[in-house]
C-alpha positions, 0 to 999 in steps of 0.5 A: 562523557558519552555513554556507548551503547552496549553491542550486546543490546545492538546485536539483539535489536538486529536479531529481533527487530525489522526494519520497515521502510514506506512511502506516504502521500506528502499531506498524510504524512504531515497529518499523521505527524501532527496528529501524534505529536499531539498526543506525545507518540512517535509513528514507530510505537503507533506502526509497531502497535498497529502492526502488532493488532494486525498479527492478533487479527483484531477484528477493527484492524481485520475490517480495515485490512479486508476493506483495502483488499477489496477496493485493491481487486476492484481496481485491478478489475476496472483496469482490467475491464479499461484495457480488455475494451481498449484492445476489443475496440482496437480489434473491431477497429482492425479487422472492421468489415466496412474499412476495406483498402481493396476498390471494386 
């Protein structure tokens, strides 16, 4: 006989619990997943732990966090700078002094 579950308990994973949806790279994934495997743990109970450490501002989680945040502005800036130089090239391409339509 199956045993149901208990709707009591169903409702209190809804009330305190979030679910938590992300995307990986295919290789980081499946690296992850080996990895856990080996050790016995599930990637729920590692991103639940991890997220936990992150909340407690654990100095390790806090470095990695502040490490991302910036790489994460540098390529902001460099797409940023990519594009600003684009338009200046396109604007001195434009209005160039040198390429005149009009004949003397």
């Amino acid at each position: 006989m199956v045993a149901e579950r208990d709707p009591n308990k169903r409702l209190l994973d809804y009330q305190t619990r979030k679910s938590v949806h992300i995307n990986l790279v295919k290789s980081t994934h499946a690296g992850l997943r080996i990895l856990l495997f080996k050790k016995g743990l599930s990637m729920q109970e590692v991103f639940n732990r991890l997220a936990s450490l992150i909340c407690e501002e654990h100095p390790a989680l806090m470095k990695i966090i502040n490490t991302i945040e910036v790489d994460k502005r540098n390529r902001q800036i460099k797409q940023v700078t990519k594009s600003d130089s684009e338009s200046i090239f396109d604007l001195i391409e434009h209005a160039s002094p040198f390429d005149s339509d009009e004949e003397d």
